[in-house]
DOMARTOR-527992 format. One record per residue (C-alpha): residue in three letters; chain; x, y, z. Coordinates in steps of 0.2 Angstrom, whole numbers. Layout:
<atoms>
ATOM   residu   chaine       u       v       w
ATOM      ALA        A       X       Y       Z
...
</atoms>
This chain:
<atoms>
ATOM   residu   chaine       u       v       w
ATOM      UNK        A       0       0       0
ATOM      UNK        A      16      12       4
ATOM      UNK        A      22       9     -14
ATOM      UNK        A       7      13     -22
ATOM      UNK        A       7      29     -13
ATOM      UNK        A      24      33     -17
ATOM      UNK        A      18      30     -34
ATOM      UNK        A       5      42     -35
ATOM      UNK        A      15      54     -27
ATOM      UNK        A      29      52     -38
ATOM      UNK        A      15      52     -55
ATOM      UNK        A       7      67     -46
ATOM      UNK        A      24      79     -45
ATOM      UNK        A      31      72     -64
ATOM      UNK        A      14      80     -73
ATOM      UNK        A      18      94     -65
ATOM      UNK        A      30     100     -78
ATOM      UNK        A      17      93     -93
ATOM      UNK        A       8     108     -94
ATOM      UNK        A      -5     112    -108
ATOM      UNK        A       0     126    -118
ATOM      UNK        A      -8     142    -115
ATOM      UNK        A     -13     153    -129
ATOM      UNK        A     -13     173    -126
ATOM      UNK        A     -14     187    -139
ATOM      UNK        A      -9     204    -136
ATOM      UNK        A     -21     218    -139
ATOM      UNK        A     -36     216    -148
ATOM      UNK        A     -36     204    -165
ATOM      UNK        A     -41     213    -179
ATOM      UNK        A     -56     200    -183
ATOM      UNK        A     -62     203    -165
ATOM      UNK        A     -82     207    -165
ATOM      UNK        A     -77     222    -158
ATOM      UNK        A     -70     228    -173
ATOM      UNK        A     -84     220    -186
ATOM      UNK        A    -100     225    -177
ATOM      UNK        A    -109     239    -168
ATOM      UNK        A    -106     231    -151
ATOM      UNK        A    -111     244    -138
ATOM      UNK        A     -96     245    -129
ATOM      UNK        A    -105     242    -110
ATOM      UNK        A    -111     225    -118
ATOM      UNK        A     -94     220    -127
ATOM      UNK        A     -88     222    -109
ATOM      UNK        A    -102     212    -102
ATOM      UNK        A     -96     198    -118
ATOM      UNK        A     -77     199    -112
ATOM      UNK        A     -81     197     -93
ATOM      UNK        A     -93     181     -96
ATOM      UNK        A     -86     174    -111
ATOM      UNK        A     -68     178    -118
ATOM      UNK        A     -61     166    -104
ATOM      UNK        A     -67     152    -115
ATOM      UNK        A     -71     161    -132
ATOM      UNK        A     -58     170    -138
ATOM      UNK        A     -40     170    -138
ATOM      UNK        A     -37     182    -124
ATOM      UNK        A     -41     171    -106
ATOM      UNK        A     -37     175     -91
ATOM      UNK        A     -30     161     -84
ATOM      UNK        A     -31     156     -64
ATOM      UNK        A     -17     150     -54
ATOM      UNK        A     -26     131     -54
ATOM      UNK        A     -22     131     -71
ATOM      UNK        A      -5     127     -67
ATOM      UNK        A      -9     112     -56
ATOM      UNK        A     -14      94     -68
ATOM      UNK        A     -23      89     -71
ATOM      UNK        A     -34     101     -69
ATOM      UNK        A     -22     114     -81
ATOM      UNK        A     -27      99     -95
ATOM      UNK        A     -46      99     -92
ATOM      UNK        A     -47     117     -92
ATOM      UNK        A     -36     118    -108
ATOM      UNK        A     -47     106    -115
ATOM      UNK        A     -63     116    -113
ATOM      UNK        A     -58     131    -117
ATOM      UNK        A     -52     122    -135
ATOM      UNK        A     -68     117    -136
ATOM      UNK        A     -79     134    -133
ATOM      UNK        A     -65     143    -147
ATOM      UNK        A     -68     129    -159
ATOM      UNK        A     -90     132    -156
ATOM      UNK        A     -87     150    -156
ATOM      UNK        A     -73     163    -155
ATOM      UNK        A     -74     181    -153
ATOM      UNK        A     -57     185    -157
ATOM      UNK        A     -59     178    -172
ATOM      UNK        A     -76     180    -178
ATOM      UNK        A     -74     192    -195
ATOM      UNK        A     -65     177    -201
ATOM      UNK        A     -81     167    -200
ATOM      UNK        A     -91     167    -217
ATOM      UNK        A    -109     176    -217
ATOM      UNK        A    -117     158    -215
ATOM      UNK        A    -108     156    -199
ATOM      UNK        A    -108     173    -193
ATOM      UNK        A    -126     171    -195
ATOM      UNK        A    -127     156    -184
ATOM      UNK        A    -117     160    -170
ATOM      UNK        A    -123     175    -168
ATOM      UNK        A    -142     165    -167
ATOM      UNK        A    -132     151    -155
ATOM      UNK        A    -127     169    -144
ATOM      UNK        A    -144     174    -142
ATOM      UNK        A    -152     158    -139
ATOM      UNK        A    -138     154    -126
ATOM      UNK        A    -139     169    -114
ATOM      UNK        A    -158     169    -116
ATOM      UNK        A    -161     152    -112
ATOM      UNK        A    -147     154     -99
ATOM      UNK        A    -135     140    -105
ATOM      UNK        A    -122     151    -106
ATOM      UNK        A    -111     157     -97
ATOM      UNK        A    -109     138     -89
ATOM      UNK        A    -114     134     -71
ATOM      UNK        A    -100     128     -68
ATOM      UNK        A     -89     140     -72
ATOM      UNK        A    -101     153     -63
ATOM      UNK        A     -99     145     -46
ATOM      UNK        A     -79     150     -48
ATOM      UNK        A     -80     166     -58
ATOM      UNK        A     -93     176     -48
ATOM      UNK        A     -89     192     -57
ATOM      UNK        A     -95     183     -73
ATOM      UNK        A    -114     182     -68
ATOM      UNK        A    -125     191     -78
ATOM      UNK        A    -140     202     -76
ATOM      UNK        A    -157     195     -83
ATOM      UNK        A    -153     216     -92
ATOM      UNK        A    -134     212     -95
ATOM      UNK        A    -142     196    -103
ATOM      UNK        A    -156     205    -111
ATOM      UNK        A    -143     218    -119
ATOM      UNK        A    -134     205    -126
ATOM      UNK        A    -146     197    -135
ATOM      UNK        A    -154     211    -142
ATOM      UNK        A    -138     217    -149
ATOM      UNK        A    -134     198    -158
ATOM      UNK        A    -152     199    -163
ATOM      UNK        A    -149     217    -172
ATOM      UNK        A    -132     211    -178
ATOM      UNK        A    -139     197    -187
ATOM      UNK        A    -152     207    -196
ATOM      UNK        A    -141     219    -202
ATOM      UNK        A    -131     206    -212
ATOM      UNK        A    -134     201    -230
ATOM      UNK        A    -147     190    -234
ATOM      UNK        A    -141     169    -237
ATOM      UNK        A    -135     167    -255
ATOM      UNK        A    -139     151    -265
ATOM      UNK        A    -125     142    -256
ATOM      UNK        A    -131     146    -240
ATOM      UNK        A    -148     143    -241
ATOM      UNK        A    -144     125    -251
ATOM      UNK        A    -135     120    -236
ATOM      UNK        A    -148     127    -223
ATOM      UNK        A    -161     116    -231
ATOM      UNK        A    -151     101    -231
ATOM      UNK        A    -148     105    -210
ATOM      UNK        A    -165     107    -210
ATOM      UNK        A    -172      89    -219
ATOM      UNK        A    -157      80    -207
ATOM      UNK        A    -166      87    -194
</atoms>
């Protein structure tokens, strides 16, 4: 029983210095939905507080980040929120996609999905407003109105999401 303490222990320390890469860009990206939409600025701040931890590619890491394996699991989420939808990069997105994610915004925060639980019960300050919530979706609402209408391409492949369905 000793050993397999020792064991753990010794596991334990070694992946301490396996550490998940962190990402960290300086300034604001120049594809950032700042720059490509009319964001009021007290609801782009509202957006950064509650989402860019997981959504963009400027987090603010905690300090348990640096203990695994926990640093591994949060990595691993927070790949998986940039790859559904990121901020910092969203004028790279074509219209179809803009579309959509801006949709997948609004339904989030008004069916209060977003920001997760989980990540709530550690990030107090990240706790919306039913307002601050409100004012979100309105402005992803009247962001996705104001862009061009779906092209052939578009609404071939809408249709085909939609018979899948």
């Amino acid at each position: 029983m000793k050993k397999i303490g020792i064991i753990i222990l010794v596991v334990l320390v070694v992946i301490q210095f396996i550490r998940p890469k962190k990402i960290q860009s300086v300034g604001v990206d120049k594809d950032d939905i700042v720059f490509t939409t009319g964001v009021p600025k007290e609801t782009w701040q509202n957006i950064q507080r509650a989402c860019y931890d997981c959504h963009s590619n400027k987090p603010n890491y905690p300090w348990y980040f640096n203990v695994q394996p926990i640093g591994w699991w949060l990595n691993n989420h927070m790949e998986e929120g940039r790859e559904h939808l990121n901020f910092s990069e969203f004028n790279s997105y074509k219209l179809g996609r803009k579309r959509h994610k801006l949709e997948e915004v609004t339904e989030s925060v008004t069916e209060h999905w977003m920001p997760l639980e989980s990540y709530l019960w550690i990030h107090k300050n990240a706790r919306l407003s039913d307002a601050e919530l409100k004012a979100i979706a309105d402005w992803a609402n009247m962001e996705r109105s104001m862009l061009p209408p779906p092209d052939k391409e578009e609404l071939e492949w809408l249709e085909k999401k939609k018979n899948k369905s």
